[in-house]
C-alpha positions as CSV (number, residue, x, y, z in Angstrom):
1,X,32.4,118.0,95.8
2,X,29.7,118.9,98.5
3,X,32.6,118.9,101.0
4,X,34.3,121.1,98.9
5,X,31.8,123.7,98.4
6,X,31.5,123.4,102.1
7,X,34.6,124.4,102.9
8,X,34.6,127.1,100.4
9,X,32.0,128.5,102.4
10,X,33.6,128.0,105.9
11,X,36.6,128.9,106.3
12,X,36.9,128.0,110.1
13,X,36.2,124.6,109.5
14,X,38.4,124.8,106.3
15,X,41.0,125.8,108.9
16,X,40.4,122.9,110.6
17,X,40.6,120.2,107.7
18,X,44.3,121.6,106.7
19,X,45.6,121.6,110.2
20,X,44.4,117.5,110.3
21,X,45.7,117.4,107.2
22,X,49.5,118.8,108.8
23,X,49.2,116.3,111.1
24,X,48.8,113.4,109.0
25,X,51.7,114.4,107.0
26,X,53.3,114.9,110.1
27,X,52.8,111.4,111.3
28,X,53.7,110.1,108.4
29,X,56.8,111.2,107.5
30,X,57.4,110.9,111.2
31,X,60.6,108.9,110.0
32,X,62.0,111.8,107.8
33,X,61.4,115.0,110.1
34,X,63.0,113.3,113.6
35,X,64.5,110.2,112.7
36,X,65.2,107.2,115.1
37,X,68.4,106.8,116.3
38,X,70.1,103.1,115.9
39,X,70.4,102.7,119.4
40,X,66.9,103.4,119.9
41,X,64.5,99.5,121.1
42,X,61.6,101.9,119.2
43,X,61.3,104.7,117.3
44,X,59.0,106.0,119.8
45,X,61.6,106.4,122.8
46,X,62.6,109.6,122.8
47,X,66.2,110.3,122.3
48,X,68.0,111.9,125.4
49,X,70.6,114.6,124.8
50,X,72.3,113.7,128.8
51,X,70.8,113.6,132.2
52,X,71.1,117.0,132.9
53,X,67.7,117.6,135.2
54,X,67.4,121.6,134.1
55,X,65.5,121.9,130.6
56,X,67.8,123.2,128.0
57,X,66.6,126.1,125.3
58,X,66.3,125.8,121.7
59,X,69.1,125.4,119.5
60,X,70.2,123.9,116.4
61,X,70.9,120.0,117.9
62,X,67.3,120.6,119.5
63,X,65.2,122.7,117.6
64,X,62.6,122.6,120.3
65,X,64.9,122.6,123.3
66,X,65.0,119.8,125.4
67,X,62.8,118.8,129.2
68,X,64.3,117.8,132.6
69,X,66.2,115.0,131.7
70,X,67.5,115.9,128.4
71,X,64.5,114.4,126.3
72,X,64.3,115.8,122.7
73,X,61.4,118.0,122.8
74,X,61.0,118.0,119.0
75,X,61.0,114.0,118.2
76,X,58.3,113.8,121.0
77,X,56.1,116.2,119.7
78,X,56.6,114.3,115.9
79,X,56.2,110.8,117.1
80,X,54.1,112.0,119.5
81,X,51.6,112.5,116.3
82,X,51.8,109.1,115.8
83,X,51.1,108.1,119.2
84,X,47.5,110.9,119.3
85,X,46.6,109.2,116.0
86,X,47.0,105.2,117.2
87,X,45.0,106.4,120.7
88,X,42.3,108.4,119.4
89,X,41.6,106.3,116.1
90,X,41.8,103.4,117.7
91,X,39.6,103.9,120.9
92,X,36.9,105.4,118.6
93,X,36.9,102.8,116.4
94,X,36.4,99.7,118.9
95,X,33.9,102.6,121.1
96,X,31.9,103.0,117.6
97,X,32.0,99.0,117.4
98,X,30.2,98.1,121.1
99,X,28.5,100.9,121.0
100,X,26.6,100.3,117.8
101,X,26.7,96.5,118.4
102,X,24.9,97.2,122.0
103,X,22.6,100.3,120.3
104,X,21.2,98.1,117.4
105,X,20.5,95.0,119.5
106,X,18.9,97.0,122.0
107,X,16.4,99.1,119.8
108,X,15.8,96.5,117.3
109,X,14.3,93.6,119.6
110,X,13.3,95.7,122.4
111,X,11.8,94.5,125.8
112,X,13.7,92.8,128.3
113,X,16.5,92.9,126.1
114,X,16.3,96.8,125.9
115,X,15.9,97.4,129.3
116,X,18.9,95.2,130.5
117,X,21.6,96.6,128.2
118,X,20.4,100.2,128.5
119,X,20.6,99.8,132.1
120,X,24.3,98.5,131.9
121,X,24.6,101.6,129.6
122,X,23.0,103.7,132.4
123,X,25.5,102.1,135.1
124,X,28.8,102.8,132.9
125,X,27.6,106.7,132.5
126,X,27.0,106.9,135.6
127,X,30.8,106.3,136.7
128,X,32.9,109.5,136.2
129,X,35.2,108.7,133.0
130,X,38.5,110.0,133.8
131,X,38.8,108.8,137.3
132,X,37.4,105.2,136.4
133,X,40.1,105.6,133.2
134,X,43.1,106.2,135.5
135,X,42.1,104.0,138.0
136,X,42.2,100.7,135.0
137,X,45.2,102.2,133.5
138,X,46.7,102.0,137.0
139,X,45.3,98.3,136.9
140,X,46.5,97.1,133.7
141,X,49.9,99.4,133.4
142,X,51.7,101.3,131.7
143,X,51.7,101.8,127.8
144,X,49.1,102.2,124.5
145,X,47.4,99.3,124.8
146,X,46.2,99.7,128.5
147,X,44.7,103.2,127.3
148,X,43.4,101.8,124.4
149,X,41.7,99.4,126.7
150,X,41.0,102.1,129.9
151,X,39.6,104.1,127.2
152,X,37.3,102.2,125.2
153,X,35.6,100.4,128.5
154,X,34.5,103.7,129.3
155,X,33.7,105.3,126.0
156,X,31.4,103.1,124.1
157,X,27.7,104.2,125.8
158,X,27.3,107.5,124.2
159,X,27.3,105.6,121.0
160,X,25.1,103.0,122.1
161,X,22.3,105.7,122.9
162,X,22.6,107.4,119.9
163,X,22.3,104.0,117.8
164,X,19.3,103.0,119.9
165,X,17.7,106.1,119.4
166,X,18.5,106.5,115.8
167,X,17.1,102.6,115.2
168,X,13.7,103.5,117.0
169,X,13.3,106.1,114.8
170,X,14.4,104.0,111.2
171,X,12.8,100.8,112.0
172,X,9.0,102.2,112.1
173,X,9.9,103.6,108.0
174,X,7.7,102.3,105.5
175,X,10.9,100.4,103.8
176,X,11.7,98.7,106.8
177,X,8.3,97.3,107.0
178,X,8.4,96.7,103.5
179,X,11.3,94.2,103.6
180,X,10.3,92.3,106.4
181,X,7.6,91.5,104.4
182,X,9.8,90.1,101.9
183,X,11.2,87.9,104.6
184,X,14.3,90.1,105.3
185,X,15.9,88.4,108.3
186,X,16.7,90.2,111.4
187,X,20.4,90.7,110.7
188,X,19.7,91.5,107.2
189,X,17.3,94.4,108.0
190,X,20.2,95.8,110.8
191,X,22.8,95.3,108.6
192,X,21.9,96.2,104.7
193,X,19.0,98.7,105.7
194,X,18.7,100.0,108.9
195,X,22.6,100.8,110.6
196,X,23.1,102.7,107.6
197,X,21.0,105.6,107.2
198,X,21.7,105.8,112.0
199,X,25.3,106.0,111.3
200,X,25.5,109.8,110.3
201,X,25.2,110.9,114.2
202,X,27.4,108.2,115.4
203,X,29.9,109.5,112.4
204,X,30.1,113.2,113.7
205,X,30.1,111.9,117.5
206,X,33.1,109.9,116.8
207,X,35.0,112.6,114.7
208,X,34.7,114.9,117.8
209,X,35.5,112.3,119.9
210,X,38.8,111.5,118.7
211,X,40.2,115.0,119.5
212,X,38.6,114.1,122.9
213,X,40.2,110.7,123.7
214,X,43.7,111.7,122.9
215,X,43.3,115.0,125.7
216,X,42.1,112.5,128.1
217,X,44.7,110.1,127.1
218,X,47.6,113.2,127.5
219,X,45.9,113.8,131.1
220,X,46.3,110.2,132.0
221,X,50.2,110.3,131.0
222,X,50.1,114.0,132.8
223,X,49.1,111.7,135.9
224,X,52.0,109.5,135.6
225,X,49.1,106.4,134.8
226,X,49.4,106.3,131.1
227,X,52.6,105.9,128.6
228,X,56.3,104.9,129.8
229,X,59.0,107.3,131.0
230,X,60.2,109.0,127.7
231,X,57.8,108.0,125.1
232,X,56.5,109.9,122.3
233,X,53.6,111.3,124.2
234,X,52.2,114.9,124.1
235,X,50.9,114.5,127.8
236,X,54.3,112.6,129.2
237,X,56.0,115.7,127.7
238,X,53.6,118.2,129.5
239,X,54.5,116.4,132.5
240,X,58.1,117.5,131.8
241,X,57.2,121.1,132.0
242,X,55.4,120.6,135.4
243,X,57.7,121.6,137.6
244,X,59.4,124.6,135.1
245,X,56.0,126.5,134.1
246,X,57.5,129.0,136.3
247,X,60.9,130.2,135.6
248,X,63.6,131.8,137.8
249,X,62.8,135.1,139.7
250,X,62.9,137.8,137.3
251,X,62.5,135.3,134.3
252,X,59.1,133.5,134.4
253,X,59.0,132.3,131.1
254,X,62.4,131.2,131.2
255,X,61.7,127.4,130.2
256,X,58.3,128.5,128.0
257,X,59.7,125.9,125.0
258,X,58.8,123.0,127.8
259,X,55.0,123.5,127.8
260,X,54.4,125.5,124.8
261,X,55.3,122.8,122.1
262,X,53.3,119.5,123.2
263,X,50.7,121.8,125.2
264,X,49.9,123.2,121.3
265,X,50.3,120.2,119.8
266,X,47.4,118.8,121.8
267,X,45.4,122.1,122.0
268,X,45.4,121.8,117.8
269,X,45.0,118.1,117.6
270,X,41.9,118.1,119.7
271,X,40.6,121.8,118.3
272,X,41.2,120.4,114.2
273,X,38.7,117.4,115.2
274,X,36.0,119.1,116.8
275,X,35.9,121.8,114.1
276,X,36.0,118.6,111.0
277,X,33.3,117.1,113.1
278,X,31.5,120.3,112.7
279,X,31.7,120.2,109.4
280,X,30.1,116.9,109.3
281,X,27.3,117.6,111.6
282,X,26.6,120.6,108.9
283,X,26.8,118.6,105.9
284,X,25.1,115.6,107.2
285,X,22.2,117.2,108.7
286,X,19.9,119.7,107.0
287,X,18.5,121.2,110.3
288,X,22.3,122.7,110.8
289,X,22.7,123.4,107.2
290,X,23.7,127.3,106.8
């Protein structure tokens, strides 16, 4: 109900929660809006309408017009939802996991122990993130799972700072002190009593950061380092539109359906995210209450 008053409120970030909203549904009936064709290995290769190498407007067979090569425009941009949703989900969701794994340890015991894995966090920061992603990616290969993977090695630290800092703050709290008196063991008192009153920052961090992953994921596919020729991917389909952002003399914004659609796809993915996070941060701490 607080959420709801919120929004109420807000309409920005109300804005925001329906446009996440139109993407679930979009990802989930993903099957009804562009279905797979039998011929397809998966649903997320991208039907081809020819070889033709000049994109093709909008029209009935292709509602969104088609790329260079004849790739379905509107099935990528629909499956393509599922593909921002497995990226950005699932590299925030093992980030979270180190991160607060490495945070608590770190802050709870201190020392030696403290200093070595903030250092290591110290050494990943200090490598910048989308060249050290591409240059994995390049390592491992093409697909989801090397992003996943390219991703997450270098997205965990931020995480792991805001943990440590959150437990240095919980763990001096009369209650904490309280039940290690009762003989609360040291997992006991992370687990049960102290990770979950740090969690709220590390909740609004990873909210934004989902919009976040999947535009650095697009720019690795944009590169020609992250998903295979022809799949479901907002950035592979950007990288369609490269070479026709300008049209022909006279006509520059001749082949505008090959950037527009995944180019807004993206833009509102990542823009629905950071304005839910916002939310968040507001609801979940008093200091930005309005």
């Amino acid at each position: 109900m607080k959420f709801l008053r919120y929004l109420a409120r807000n309409p920005v970030s109300l804005f925001g929660v329906v446009i996440l909203l139109a993407f679930v549904l979009i990802a989930v009936f993903a099957p009804v809006l562009a279905p797979p064709q039998s011929f397809q290995l998966s649903p997320y290769d991208t039907p081809r309408a020819g070889f033709l190498a000049t994109p093709q407007p909008p029209s009935p067979e292709a509602v969104f017009g088609t790329t260079q090569g004849q790739y379905d425009i509107f099935y990528g941009v629909v499956w393509g939802t599922r593909t921002a949703f497995k990226i950005g989900l699932g590299v925030v969701a093992i980030s979270v996991l180190i991160g607060t794994v490495v945070g608590a340890v770190a802050a709870y015991y201190g020392g030696v122990v403290e200093e070595v894995l903030m250092r290591i966090v110290d050494v990943f920061m200090a490598v910048p993130f989308l060249i050290a992603a591409m240059v994995l990616t390049a390592l491992l290969g093409k697909g989801i799972v090397p992003i996943t993977i390219a991703l997450t090695t270098f997205g965990w630290m931020s995480y792991a700072r805001i943990v440590r800092s959150e437990i240095l703050r919980i763990r001096e709290m009369d209650y904490i002190h309280a039940a290690r008196s009762y003989g609360a063991s040291d997992l006991r008192l992370i687990v049960l009593h102290i990770l979950p009153n740090a969690m709220f920052p590390v909740l609004v961090l990873a909210t934004m950061a989902t919009g976040s992953m999947v535009l650095s994921a697009s720019a690795l596919s944009f590169l020609g380092v992250g998903t295979e020729e022809g799949y479901a991917d907002w950035g592979q389909f950007i990288a369609y539109s490269r070479n026709w952002i300008v049209g022909q003399p006279g006509n520059p914004f001749q082949f505008w359906y090959t950037l527009a659609f995944p180019g807004a796809a993206v833009f509102l993915f990542v823009l629905s995210w950071n304005l839910v996070g916002d939310a968040l941060r507001d609801m979940l701490d008093p200091r930005h209450a309005h």
